[in-house]
C-alpha positions in Angstrom: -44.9 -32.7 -101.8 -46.7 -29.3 -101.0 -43.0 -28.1 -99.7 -41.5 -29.0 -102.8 -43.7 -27.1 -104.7 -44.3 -24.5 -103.1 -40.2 -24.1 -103.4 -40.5 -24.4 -107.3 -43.8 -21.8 -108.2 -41.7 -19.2 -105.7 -38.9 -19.4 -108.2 -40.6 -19.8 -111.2 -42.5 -16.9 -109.8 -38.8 -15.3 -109.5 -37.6 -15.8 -112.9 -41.0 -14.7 -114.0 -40.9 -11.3 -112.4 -37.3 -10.7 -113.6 -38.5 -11.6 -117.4 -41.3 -9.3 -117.2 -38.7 -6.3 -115.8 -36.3 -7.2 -118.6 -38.8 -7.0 -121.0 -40.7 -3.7 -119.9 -37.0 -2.0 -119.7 -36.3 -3.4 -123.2 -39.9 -1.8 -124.4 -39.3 1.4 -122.5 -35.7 1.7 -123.6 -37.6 2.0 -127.2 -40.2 3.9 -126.8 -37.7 6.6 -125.1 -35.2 6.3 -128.1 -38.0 8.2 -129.9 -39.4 10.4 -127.0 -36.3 11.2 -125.0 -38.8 13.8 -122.9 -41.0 11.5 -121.0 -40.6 12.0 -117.4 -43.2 9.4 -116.4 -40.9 6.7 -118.6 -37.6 7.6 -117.0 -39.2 6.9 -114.0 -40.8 4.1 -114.2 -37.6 2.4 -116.3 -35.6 3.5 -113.2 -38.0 1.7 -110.9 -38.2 -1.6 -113.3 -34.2 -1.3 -113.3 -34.4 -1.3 -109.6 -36.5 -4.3 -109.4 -34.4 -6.3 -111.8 -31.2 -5.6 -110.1 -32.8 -7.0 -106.9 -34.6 -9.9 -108.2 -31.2 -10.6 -109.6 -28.9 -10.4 -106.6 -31.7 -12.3 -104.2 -32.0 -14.9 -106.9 -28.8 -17.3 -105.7 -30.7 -17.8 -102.1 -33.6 -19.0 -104.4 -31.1 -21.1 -106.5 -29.1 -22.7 -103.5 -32.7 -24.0 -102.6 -33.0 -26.0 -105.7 -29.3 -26.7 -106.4 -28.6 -28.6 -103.0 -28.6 -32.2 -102.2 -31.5 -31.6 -99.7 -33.3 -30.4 -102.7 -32.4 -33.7 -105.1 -33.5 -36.3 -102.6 -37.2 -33.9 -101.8 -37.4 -34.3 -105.6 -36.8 -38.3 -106.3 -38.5 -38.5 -103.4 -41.8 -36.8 -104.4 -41.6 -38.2 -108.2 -41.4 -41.8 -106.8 -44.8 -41.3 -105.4 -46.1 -40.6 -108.8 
């Protein structure tokens, strides 16, 4: 069972981080609408942005994990124990 879920927090843990990107680009986007002079923001937008594209393109390893058959028969596996 510890496998299992040690397989779903790393990908909720995933998601999470590319939420938290998405939203702090959204915020920053804003905030430099008003203050296009903000070196420091630029910056760290551009590093956020960074982030997001790779949490995006190393999210289908995480996804193949939890979308395979081995992953299905871990699951029923672990809730028939409950």
């Amino acid at each position: 069972m510890k496998p299992l879920l040690k397989t779903l927090a790393a990908t909720q843990d995933h998601l999470g981080d590319l939420q938290d990107a998405e939203v702090a680009i959204a915020v920053i986007d804003k905030v430099l609408h008003k203050h296009r002079d903000r070196p420091s923001l630029i910056e760290y937008r551009t590093h956020r942005d960074a982030r997001r594209v790779h949490l995006i393109q190393t999210f289908h390893s995480r996804w193949e994990k939890l979308s395979g058959s081995t992953f299905v028969g871990r699951l029923t596996a672990a809730l028939e124990t409950l």
